[in-house]
N, C-alpha and C positions, 0 to 999 in steps of 0.2 A: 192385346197382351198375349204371349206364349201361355199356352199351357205350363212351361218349367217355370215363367217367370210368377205364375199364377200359383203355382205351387211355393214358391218359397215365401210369398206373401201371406198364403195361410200359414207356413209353420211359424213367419214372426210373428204373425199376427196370434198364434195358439199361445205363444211364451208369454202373450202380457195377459194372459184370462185367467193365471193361477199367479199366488202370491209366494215367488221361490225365493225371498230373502229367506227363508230360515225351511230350508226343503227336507223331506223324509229321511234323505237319508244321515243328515247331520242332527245334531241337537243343541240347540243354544246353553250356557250354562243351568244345569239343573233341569231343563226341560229335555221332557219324552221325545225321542225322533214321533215324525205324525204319523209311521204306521203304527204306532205302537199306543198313541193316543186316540187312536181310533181300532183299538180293542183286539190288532192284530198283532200274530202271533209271529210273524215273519214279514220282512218286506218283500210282498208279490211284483212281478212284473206289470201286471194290471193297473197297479196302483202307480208303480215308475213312471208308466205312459200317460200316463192321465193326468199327471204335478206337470209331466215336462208340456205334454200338448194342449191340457186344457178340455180332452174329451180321450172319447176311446178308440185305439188305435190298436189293430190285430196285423198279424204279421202274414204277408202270403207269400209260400214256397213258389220258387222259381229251381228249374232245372236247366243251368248253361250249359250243361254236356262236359262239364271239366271230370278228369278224371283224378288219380291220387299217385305219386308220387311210391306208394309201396305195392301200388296194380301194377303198372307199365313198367315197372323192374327199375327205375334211376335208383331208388334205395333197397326195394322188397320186392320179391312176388308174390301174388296170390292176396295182399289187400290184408287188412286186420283182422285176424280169430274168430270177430263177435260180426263181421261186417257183411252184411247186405243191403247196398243202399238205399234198393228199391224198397225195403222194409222200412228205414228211418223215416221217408219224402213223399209223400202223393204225387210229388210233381216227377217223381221219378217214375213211376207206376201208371203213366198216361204215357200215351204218343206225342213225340218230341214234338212241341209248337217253338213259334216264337217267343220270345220275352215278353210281348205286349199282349198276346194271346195267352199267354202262362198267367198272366198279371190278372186277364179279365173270365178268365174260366176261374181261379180261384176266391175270388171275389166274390162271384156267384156262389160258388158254395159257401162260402164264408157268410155270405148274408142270409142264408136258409137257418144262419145259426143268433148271430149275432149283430143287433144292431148296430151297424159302423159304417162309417162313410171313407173313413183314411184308412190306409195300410202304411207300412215297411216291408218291400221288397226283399224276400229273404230269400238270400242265394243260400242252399239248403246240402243236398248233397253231395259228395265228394269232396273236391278241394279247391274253394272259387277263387282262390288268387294263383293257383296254379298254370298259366299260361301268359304268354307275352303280354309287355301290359298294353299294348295297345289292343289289345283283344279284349282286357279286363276292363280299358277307357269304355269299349264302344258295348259292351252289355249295361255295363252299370249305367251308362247315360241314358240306354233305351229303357232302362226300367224307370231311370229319373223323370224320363219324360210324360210318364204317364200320370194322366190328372189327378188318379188318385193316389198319388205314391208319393208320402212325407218324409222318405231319407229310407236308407239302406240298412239291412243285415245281413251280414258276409263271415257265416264255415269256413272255415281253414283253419290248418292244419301250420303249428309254429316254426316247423320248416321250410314253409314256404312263402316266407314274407321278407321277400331284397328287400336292398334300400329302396330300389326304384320301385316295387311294388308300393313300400308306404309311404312314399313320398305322392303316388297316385291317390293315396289314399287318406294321407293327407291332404291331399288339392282338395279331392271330393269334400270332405267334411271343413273346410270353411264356408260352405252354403246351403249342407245338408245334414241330417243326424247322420250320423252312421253308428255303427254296432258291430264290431269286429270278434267273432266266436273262437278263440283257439280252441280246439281238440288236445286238452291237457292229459285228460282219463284219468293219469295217479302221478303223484310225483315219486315213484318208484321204479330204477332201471327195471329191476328184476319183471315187476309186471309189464310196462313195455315193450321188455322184448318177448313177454309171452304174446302179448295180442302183435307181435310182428309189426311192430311200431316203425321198425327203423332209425328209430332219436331215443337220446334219452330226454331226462329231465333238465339238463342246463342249455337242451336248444330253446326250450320253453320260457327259461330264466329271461335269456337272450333277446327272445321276440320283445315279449312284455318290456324291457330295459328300452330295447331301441323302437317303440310304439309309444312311449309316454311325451304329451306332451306335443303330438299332434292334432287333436282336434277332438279324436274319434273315441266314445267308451272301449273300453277292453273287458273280456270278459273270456271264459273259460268253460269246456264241458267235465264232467267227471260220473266215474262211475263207479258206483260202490260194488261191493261183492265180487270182485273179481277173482280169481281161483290163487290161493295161497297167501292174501292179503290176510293180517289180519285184525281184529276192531282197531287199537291202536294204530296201526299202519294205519286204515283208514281216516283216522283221525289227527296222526301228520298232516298228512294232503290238505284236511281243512286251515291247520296252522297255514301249511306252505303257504293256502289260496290268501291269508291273511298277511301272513308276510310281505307276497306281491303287489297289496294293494289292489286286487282287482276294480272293476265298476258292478260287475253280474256273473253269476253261476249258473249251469246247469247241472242239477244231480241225480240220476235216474239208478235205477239196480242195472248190472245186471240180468242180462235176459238173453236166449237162444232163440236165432230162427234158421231154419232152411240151406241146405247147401252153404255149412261154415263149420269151421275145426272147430269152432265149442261145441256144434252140437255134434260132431263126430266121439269129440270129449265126453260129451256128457252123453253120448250112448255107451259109450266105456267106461261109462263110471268112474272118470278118472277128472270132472271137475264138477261142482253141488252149486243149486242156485240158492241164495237165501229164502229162507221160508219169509212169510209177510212181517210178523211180529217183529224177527229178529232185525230186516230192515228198517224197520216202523223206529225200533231202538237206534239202529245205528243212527239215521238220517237225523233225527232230533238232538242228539249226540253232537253231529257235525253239524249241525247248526247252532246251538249252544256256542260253541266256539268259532263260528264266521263272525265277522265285524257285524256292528247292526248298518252299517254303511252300505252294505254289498245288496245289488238286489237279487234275488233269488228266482229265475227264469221258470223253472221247473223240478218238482221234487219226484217225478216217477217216470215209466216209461213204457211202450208197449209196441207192440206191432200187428197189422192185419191179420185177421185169424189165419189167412192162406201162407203165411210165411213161419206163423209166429210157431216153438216147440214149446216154451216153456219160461217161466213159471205160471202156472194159472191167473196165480192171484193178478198179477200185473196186468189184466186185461180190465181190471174193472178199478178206472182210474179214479172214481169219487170213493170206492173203499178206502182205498189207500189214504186218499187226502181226509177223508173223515180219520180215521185211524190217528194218523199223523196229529191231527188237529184235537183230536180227546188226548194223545200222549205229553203234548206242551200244555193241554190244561191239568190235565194228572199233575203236573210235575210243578206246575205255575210258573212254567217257565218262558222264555222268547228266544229269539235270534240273539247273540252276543252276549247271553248272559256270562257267561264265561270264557270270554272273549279278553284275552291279554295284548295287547301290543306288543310282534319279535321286531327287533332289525334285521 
C-alpha cells in the first residue's frame, strides 16, 4: 500500500473513533455544544481536531517560497504595514529545504513539545495559492504524501483564489481535510488600505461566497488593534465574521516588528499598540458575539525576540491566555453568548 493510500485510511479510519452525530460545534435542542459542556470557555482548535480525528493532531509550517501579490507590485508594493513574514513562520526563518524536509525537521521540533504522531501541513507564509495551479497541484501533493500528513492548511490571501485555483482545491478536499486561512484582518476599507492591503472588504465577501460548498473548511485571520479602529469597529468585524458563516478564526493584537512602516509609525508616534488589559477586554468582547459554531484557532500573537518591537506583553503568551480566561469567568460568560444571527 502507498504511503498516500495509507494516509487516507487512517483519516477514515480517525472519523469513526469519535461520536460526530451531535459534534461541538453544534447543539441539539436544549443541549450545551461539548465544548462548553466540558467547562470550556471557547471552542479551541485542540479540541476541533481531536472530535474530527479522534486524537491530537498539530499543524506543521511549510515554506513553498510563494510570494504576495502586494510584494511583487501586481496590486501593492512594499507588502503589508505590519508584515514580515519571516517573523509570523519558522519555516521561513530556516534555509529553504524541500516540502518533505520542511515536513520532517518540523515534526522534530514539534515532538520535543508535544506528543503527536499526525500533522496538517500548513502552507504558512505568504500567499500559497498564489502561483500557477499546477505549481500549487505538485506541492500540495508532495506534502500529501508524506506518512505523517492528515490533510492540508493553506494562508491566503482572498484575492487570490480563481475558480481554477478552488476548483484544485476542491479536487484536493474530496480525499483530504483541508483548511483554507483567508487573510481578512478587518472588514474595514479604511484599515485595509492603511496596512496596504490592496482589496477591500467585498473581495473577501466574494472568496467566501464562491468557496462554499466545496469540500474544504473556511476560515479567516483578523487583527485587533489596528491604528484608528475603534472598540465598536472592532466588533463589527466580529458580527461580519458571523454573518459569513465562517468554520474558524484567527484573532491576534496587533504587534510591531523589525523593518515595517508600523514600526517606522510607532517610532513617530503616530500609531499605539493596545496595552494587555485593554485587549484582554476587547478580545472576550468579540468573542461574546462570534457563533458558538466558529472554532477559534488562536487568540494572541507574538514574534521572535530578534524581530519582535513591541508590545511586550505579547511575548508571554500563557499571560495573555490566563488573563483571557479569568475575564470570561469574571464575567461568566462564553463564546456566543451574545451572539445574534444577521443575514
Amino acid at each position: 500500500m502507498s504511503s498516500t493510500s495509507a494516509n487516507r485510511d487512517r483519516v477514515r479510519a480517525a472519523s469513526t473513533e469519535v461520536d460526530l452525530s451531535c459534534p461541538d460545534s453544534e447543539s441539539a435542542a436544549g443541549e450545551l455544544p461539548g465544548w462548553r459542556a466540558a467547562g470550556q470557555r471557547y471552542f479551541s482548535l485542540g479540541r476541533a481536531l481531536r472530535a474530527r480525528f479522534g486524537r491530537r493532531v498539530q499543524k506543521v509550517s511549510i515554506d513553498a517560497g510563494f510570494t504576495c501579490p502586494n510584494v511583487d507590485g501586481s496590486v501593492a508594493v512594499g507588502g503589508c504595514s505590519f508584515c514580515d513574514n519571516r517573523s509570523f513562520s519558522p519555516s521561513r526563518r530556516l534555509p529553504r529545504q524541500s516540502i518533505t524536509d520542511q515536513i520532517d525537521e518540523g515534526i522534530k521540533r514539534l515532538k520535543r513539545r508535544y506528543q503527536c504522531e499526525d500533522f496538517l501541513a500548513y502552507f504558512q507564509p505568504a500567499t500559497n495559492t498564489y502561483a500557477p495551479v499546477d505549481r500549487l497541484r505538485t506541492v500540495y501533493q508532495e506534502a500529501l504524501k508524506h506518512p505523517q500528513v492528515v490533510g492540508l492548511a493553506i494562508g491566503t490571501r482572498p484575492d487570490c483564489v480563481g475558480d481554477d485555483v478552488l476548483a484544485l482545491l476542491e479536487e484536493i478536499a474530496v480525499n483530504n481535510p483541508l483548511y483554507v486561512e483567508y487573510g481578512m484582518q478587518t472588514m474595514h476599507d479604511r484599515s485595509l488600505d492603511w496596512m496596504n492591503r490592496g482589496h477591500h472588504h467585498d473581495v473577501m465577501v466574494d472568496a467566501v461566497s464562491r468557496s462554499r460548498g466545496r469540500g474544504f473548511e473556511i476560515g479567516a485571520h483578523v487583527i485587533l488593534g489596528l491604528p484608528g479602529e475603534t472598540h465598536s469597529e472592532m466588533l463589527d468585524t466580529a458580527r461580519e465574521i458571523g454573518r459569513l458563516d465562517l468554520d474558524s478564526i484567527k484573532i491576534h493584537n496587533l504587534y510591531v516588528v523589525h523593518n515595517t512602516r508600523l514600526a517606522e509609525e510607532c517610532a513617530r508616534g503616530e500609531a499605539r499598540m493596545m496595552e494587555r488589559d485593554e485587549y484582554v477586554q476587547t478580545l472576550v468582547d468579540f468573542i461574546e458575539i462570534l457563533p458558538p459554531s466558529i472554532v477559534i484557532e488562536r487568540i494572541t500573537g507574538e514574534a521572535p525576540s530578534d524581530f519582535f518591537v513591541g508590545p511586550t506583553w505579547a511575548l508571554d503568551k500563557s499571560a495573555v491566555r490566563n488573563a483571557v480566561d479569568k475575564e470570561f469567568e469574571r464575567r461568566d460568560s462564553w463564546q456566543g453568548k451574545w451572539y445574534r444571527k444577521r443575514s
